[in-house]
C-alpha positions as CSV (number, residue, x, y, z in Angstrom):
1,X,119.7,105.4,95.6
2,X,117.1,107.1,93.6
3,X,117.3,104.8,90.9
4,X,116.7,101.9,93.3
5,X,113.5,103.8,95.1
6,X,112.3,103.9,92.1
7,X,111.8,100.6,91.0
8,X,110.3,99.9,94.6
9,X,107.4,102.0,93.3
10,X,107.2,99.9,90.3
11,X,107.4,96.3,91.9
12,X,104.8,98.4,94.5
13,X,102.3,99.6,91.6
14,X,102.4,96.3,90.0
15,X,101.7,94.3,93.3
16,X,98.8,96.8,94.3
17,X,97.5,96.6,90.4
18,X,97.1,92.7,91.0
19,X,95.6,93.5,94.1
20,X,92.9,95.6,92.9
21,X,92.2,93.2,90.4
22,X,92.0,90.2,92.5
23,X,90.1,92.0,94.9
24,X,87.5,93.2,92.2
25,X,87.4,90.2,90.7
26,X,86.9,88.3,93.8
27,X,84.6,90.5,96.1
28,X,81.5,91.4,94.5
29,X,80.8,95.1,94.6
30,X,76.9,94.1,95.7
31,X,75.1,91.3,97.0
32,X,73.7,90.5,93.5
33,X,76.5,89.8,91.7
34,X,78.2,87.0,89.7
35,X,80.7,86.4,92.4
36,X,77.9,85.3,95.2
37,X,76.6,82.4,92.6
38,X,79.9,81.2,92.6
39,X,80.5,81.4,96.3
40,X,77.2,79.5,96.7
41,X,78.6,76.8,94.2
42,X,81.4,76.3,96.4
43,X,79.8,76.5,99.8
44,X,76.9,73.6,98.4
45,X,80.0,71.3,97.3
46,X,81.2,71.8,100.4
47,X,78.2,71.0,102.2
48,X,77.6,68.3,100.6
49,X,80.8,66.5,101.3
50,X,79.7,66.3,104.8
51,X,75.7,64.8,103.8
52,X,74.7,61.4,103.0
53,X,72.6,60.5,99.9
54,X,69.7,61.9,99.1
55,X,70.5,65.4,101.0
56,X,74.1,65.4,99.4
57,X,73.1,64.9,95.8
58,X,70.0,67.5,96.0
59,X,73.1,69.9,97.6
60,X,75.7,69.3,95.0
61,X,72.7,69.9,92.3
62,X,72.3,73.5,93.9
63,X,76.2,73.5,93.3
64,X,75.9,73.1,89.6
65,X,72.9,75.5,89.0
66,X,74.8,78.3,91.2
67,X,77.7,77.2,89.1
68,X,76.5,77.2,85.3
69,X,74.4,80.7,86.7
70,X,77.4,82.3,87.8
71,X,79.8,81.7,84.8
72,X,76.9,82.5,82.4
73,X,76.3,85.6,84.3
74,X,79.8,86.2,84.1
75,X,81.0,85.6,80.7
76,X,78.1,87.5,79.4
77,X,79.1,90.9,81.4
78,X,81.7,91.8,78.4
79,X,80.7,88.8,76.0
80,X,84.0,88.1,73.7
81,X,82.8,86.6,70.5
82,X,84.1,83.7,68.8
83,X,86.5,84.5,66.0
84,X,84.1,85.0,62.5
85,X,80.6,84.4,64.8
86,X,78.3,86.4,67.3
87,X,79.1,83.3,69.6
88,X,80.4,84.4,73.0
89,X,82.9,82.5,74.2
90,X,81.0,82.6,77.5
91,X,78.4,80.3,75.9
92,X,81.2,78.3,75.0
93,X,82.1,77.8,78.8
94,X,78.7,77.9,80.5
95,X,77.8,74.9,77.5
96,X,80.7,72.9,78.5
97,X,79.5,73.0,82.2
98,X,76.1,72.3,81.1
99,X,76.9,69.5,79.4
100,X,79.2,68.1,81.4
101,X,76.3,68.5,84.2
102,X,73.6,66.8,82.2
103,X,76.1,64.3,80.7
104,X,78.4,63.8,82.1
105,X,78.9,61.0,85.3
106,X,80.5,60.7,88.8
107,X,82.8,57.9,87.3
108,X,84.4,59.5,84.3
109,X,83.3,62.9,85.1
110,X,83.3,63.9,81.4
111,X,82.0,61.1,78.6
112,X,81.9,61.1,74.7
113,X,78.3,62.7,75.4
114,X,79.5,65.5,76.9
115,X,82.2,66.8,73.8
116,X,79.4,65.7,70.8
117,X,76.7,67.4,72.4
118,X,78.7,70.2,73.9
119,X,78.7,72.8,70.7
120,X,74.6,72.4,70.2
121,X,74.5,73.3,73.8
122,X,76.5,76.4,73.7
123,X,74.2,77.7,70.4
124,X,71.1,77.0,72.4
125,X,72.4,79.4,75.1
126,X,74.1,81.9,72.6
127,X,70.2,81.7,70.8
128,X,68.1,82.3,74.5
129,X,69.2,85.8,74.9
130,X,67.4,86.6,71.8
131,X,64.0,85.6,73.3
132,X,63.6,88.1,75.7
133,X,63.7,91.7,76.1
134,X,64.7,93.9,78.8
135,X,67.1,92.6,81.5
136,X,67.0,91.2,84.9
137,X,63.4,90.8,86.5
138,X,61.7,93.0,83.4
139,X,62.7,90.6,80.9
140,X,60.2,89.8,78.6
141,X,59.4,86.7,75.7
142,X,59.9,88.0,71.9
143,X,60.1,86.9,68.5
144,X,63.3,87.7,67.7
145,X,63.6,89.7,64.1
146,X,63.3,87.7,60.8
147,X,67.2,88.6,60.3
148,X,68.1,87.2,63.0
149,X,66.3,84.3,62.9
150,X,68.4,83.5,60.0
151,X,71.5,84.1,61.8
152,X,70.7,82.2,64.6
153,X,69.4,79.0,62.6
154,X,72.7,78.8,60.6
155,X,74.4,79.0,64.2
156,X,72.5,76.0,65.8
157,X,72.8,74.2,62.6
158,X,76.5,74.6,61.7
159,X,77.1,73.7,65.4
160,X,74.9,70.7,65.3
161,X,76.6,69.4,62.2
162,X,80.1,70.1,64.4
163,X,78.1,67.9,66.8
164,X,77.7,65.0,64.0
165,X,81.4,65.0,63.1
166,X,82.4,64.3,66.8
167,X,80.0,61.7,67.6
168,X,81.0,60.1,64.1
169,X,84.7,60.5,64.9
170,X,83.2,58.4,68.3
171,X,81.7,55.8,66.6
172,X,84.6,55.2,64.3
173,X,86.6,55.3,67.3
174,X,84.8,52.1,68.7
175,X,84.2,50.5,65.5
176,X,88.3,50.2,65.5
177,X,88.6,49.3,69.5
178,X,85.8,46.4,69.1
179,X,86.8,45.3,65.5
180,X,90.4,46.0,65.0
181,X,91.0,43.8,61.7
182,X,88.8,46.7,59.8
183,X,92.2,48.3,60.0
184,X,93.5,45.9,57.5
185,X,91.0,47.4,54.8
186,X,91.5,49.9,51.9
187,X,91.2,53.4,53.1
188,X,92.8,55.1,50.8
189,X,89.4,56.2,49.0
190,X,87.9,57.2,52.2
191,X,87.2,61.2,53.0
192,X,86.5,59.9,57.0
193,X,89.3,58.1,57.4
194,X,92.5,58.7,57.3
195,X,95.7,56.3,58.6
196,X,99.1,57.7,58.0
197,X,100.7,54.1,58.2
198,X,99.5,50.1,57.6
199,X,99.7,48.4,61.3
200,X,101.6,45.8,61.6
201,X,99.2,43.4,63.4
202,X,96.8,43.7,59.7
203,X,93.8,41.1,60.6
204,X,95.9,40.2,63.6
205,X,92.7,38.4,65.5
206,X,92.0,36.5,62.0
207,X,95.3,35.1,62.5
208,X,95.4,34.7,66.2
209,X,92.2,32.7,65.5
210,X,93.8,29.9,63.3
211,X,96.7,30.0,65.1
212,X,94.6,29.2,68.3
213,X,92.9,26.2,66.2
214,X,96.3,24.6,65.1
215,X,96.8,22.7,68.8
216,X,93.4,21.9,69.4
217,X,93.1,20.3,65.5
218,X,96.1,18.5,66.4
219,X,95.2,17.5,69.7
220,X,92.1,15.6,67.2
221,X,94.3,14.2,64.7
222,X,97.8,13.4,66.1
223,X,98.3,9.8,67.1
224,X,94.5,9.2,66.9
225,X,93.5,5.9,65.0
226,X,93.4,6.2,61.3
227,X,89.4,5.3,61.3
228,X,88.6,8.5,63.8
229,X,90.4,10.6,61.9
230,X,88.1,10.2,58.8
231,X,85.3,10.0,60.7
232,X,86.1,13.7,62.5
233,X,87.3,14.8,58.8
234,X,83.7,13.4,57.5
235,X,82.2,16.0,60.1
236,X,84.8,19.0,59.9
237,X,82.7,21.5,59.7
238,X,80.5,20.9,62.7
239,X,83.9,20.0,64.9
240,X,85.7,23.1,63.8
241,X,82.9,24.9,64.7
242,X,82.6,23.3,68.0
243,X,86.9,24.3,68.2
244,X,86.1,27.7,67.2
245,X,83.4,27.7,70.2
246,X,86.2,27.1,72.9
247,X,88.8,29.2,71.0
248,X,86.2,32.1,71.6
249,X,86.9,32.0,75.2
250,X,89.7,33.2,75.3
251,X,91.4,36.4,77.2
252,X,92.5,38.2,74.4
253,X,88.9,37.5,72.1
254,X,86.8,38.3,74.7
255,X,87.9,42.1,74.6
256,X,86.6,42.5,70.8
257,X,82.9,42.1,69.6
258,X,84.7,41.4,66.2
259,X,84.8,37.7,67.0
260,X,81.3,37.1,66.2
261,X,82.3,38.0,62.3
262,X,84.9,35.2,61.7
263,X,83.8,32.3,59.8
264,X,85.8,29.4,60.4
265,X,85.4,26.9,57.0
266,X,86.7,23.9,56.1
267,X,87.7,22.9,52.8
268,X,89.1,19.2,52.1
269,X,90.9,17.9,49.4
270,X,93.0,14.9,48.6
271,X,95.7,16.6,45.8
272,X,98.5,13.7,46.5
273,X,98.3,11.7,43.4
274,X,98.8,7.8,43.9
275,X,98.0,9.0,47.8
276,X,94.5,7.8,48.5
277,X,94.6,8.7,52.1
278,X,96.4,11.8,52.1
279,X,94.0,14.5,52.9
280,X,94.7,18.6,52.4
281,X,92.6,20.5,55.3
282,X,92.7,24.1,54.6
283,X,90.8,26.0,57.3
284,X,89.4,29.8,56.2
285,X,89.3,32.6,58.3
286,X,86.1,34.1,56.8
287,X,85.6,38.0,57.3
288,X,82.3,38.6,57.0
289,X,82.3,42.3,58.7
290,X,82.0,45.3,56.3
291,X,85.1,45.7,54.0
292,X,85.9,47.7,50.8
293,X,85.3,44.6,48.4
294,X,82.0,44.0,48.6
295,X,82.7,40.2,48.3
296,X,85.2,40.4,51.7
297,X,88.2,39.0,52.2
298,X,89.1,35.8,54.3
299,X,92.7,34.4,56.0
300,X,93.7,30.6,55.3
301,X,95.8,27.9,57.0
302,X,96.8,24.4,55.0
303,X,97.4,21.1,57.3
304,X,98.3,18.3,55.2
305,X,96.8,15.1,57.3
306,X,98.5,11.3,56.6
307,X,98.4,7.9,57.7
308,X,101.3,6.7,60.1
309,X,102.0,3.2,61.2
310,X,103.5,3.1,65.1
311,X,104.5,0.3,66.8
312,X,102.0,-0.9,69.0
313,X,102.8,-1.4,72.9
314,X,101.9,-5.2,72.5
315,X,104.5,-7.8,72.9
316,X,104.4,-8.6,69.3
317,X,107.5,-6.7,67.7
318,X,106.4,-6.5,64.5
319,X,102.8,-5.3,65.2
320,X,102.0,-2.0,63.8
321,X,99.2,0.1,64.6
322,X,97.7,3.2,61.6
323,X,97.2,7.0,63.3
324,X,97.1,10.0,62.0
325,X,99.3,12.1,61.7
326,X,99.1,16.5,61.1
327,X,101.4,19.0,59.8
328,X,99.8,22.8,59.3
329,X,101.3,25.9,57.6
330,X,101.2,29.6,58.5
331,X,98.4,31.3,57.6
332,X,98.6,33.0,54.1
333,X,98.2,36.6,53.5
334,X,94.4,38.1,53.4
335,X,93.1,36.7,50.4
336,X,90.3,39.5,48.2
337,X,86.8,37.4,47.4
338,X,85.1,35.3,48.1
339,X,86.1,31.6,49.5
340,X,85.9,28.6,47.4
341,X,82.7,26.4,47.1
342,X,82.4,23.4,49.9
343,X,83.2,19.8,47.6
């Protein structure tokens, strides 16, 4: 019985201890405290969920000051410091709310602008204090000593570099979302970046371009007369062009600003000896985006184009009419240089 009354008073002491320190954590000990900024924060949010525009969004402004004054106030009570700096890691929260204020937008709440420009913030804040003297109303401007001068420029430059890393990791970020084939490059002498395997869709839109040509070349060629056939090959580059125009259209290019540095080339040969009017089409895929060889790379699909006799739909049986006739290839592997000269 003793045993068990005494772990009441245990389960009692630890209930009360979270009490108390609710209860001073919550309930401010004077009208001027930390606690009422926060109070005020909530009460404007509140407020302004019942107001219309422009009253709400001067109210929820109040919310953020009261907010950001609150925490700062708070976190700079008993400031913690940042492992191996004089950085509190109150600064590190007030900056986040600052820049998630300034930056930030009703939409995504917090943007890429927010996270690069959140550790410059927090050293601006960690530097104010050492402006002013005094505390509360008697504060007053100062210099701060030469020493720490020092101290505090290394802080708002080491964090602004910190700054320049994420807004490059960013960048890269949407480099590879609007041009994916820069994926297919050589990284492997890169200090930025670093890809622990080779994707398998390597200069997937390069391919998904040809690919997307092949029906509307043979929607040119196939069963057309013999004389327009060499009359569109006469004038290949200006109708592939004109293809590549309508294959730009599509669903899957228009997500990727990458389309815009495909070449399409063609290059037209007659290799078929004793074949006068055999032709060898091989369109090119031309990279022209940065790439580690200075002199790119480019993607390439072969159609081999022929003459065809057909019966006509006359009523003479023996009449035979000449059309042309298309048969492409897959597209090769990315090929290093640059393409072959135009004949």
């Amino acid at each position: 019985m003793g045993s068990l009354f005494k772990d009441l008073l245990i389960v009692f002491k630890f209930v009360e201890d979270i009490y108390l320190g609710l209860k001073k954590l919550l309930l401010p000990t004077k009208a001027y405290a930390w606690q009422t900024l926060i109070y005020l924060s909530v009460f404007s949010w509140g407020l302004s969920y019942f107001a219309t525009t422009p009253i709400k969004e001067i109210i929820a402004l109040c919310g953020w000051l009261f907010l950001i004054a609150g925490t700062a106030w708070y976190t700079t009570d008993d400031p913690v410091r940042v492992p191996g700096t004089f950085m509190p890691v109150g600064a590190l929260i007030t900056g986040f709310l600052v820049s998630v204020f300034a930056f930030g937008n009703e939409r995504d709440g917090i943007t890429s602008s927010t996270i690069v420009l959140w550790p410059t913030v927090a050293a601006l804040i960690t530097a104010i204090p050492s402006f002013f003297a005094g505390t509360g109303t008697e504060a007053k401007a100062q210099l701060p000593k030469p020493e720490e001068r020092q101290k505090l420029v290394i802080l708002i430059a080491s964090c602004m570099v910190i700054s320049c890393w994420i807004q490059f990791y960013f960048v890269m970020e949407n480099w590879l979302q609007q041009y994916p084939s820069l994926l297919s490059d050589n990284f492997r002498r890169s200090t930025f970046v670093v890809r622990t395997e080779v994707p398998a869709n390597v200069s997937t839109n390069g391919i998904f371009i040809l690919n997307k040509l092949q029906p509307k070349l043979e929607a040119k060629i196939n069963k057309q007369s013999w004389s327009q056939v060499e009359k569109w090959l006469q004038n290949a580059n200006t109708n592939l062009i004109e293809l590549y125009e309508e294959v730009k259209l599509d669903k899957r290019l228009k997500e990727y600003e990458e389309k815009e540095l495909w070449q399409i080339e063609p290059r037209i040969s007659n290799p078929y000896i004793g074949k006068k009017d055999e032709y060898l089409l091989d369109i090119l895929s031309v990279w022209t985006g940065p790439s580690s060889n200075p002199r790119g790379y480019y993607l390439k699909k072969s159609c081999q184009i022929r003459p065809i006799a057909i019966p006509t739909k006359t009523q003479k049986p023996d009449e035979t009419a000449v059309v042309g006739e298309i048969e492409c290839g897959r597209v090769s592997k990315p090929i290093l240089g640059a393409p072959p000269p135009q004949r």
